[in-house]
C-alpha positions, 0 to 999 in steps of 0.5 A: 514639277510645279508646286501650287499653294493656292488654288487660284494659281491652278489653271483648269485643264480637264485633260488631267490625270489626278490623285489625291492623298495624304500620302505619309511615308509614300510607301510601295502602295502609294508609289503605285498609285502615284506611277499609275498616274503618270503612266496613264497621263502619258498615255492619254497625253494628259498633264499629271497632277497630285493633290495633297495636304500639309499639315497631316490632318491628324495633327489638326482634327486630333490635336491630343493624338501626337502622330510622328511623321514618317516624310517631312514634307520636303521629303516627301515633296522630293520623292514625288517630284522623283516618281514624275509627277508634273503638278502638285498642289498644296492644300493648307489642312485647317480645322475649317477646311476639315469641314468640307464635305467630301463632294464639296471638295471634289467640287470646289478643287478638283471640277471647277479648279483643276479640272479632271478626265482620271481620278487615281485613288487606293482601294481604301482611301476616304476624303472629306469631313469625317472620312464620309468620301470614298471610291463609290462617291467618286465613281457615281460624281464621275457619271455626273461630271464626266471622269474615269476613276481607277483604284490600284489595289493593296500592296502585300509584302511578306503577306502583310498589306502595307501601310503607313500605320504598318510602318510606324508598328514596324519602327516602333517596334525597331523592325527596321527591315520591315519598315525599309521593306515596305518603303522599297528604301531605307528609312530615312531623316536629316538634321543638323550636327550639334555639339553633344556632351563629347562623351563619345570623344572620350570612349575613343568612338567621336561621334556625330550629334544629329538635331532633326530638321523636324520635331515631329518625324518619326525615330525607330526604336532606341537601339544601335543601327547601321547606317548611310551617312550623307554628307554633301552628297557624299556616302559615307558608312556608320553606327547610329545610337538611339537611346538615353546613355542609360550607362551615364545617365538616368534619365537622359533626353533621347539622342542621335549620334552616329559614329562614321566609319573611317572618317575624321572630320569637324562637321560641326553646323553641317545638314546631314541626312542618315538611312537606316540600314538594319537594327544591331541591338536595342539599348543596353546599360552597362555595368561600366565604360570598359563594358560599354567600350567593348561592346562599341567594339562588336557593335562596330564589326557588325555594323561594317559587315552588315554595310560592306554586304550592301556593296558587295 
């Protein structure tokens, strides 16, 4: 896949099939849409092409709204790139460009920069200055400018139309079922381990302290996962704590450790990815570490039954 940052690197090709989006979480919606593109460039023998933007614009026309990011953007840059898609263009979204009306940018980036025979799109996107873009002003400028438009309809999943915002509700409110039902995977982030306060050494229970590689995405819920470790490209399976240590501390920092199944390694420095596979618990305080220990104990005996069924 080509990955363009700059307009002018773009060479015009009206025989393109093109989308364009935000496309946060690419979920079983976006995949749609994005599948759509492919399979009728393919047919038409047309290149494919994505057009997205970075950062999420509503960091940037809200500054006061703290959105956390279901992809970082090399997540989602991946999982584009897997999905087929030949061509993807990077638009930096400033508070400027947040001003281009909606025709204007169809204009400017997609006639006279890229070039384009199809227009892929969702039933309910909206593009350009306060959202005032959507499928019918796409359809009356494909009269003008000779383009199809195509819109994919909503995706239902146990009779909820999925969504990005669904999705943040669901690991909010720890569903991570829900979440990784709507994703048609398992939610997922990455970071680096770190070295913690070793307090899980001491419960006989060492775990893997993980610094996210972005501020920004989003965590499920406080609470006790089961989880997929990758390491290296290798699998490995674990219980993944989200919480404050309310049972040492009263006031603790949010921290994410993961305790890997029979496995006994330094992995101190190391970049790691976690999927989350299903919720055991939310966050509990103990009344002592006998207490805590115990319940590590049949955290851990889910923890394994819920992951031995993957592979089962």
């Amino acid at each position: 896949m080509k990955i363009f940052y700059n307009l002018s690197e773009v060479n015009k090709d009206k025989n393109t099939v093109l989308t364009l989006g935000t496309f946060d979480g690419i979920h079983v919606g976006h995949r749609n849409i994005i599948e759509k593109v492919v399979e009728r460039a393919a047919i038409a023998n047309s290149r494919s092409f994505l057009v997205t933007f970075d950062p999420h614009p509503r960091t940037v026309i809200k500054k006061d709204d703290e959105i956390k990011l279901l992809n970082t953007f090399q997540e989602k840059v991946e999982i584009i790139k897997n999905l087929g898609i030949q061509n993807l263009l990077v638009i930096n979204f400033t508070k400027e460009f947040s001003q281009l009306g909606s025709e204007e940018f169809v204009k400017k980036y997609i006639i006279d920069s890229i070039g384009v025979k199809e227009i892929v799109i969702g039933h309910d996107h909206h593009f350009g200055k306060g959202r005032g873009g959507d499928e019918q002003t796409l359809k009356e400028m494909g009269k003008e400018f000779d383009f199809e438009v195509s819109v994919v309809g909503p995706v239902n999943k146990n009779g909820i139309t999925v969504s990005s915002t669904k999705i943040r509700n669901a690991l909010s409110g720890g569903d991570i079922m829900l979440a990784n039902l709507f994703l048609n995977r398992f939610y997922c982030f990455s970071g680096v381990v770190v070295k913690g306060d070793q307090r899980g050494r001491l419960l006989g229970f060492p775990t893997a302290n993980i610094e996210l590689d972005d501020k920004n995405k989003l965590l499920p819920a406080l609470g006790i996962y089961a989880v997929e470790f990758i390491l290296n490209d290798e699998k490995f399976f674990g219980v993944m704590s989200i919480g404050r240590r309310p049972t040492f501390y009263n006031e603790g920092k949010i921290t994410t450790e993961v305790y890997i199944l029979d496995f006994d390694a330094d992995i101190y420095g190391e970049y790691v990815t976690v999927n989350v596979v299903e919720r055991i618990r939310g966050e509990e305080k103990f009344s002592s570490a006998e207490e805590l220990i115990k319940q590590m104990k049949k955290d851990t005996e889910i923890g394994r039954e819920i992951l031995n069924n993957l592979i089962n």
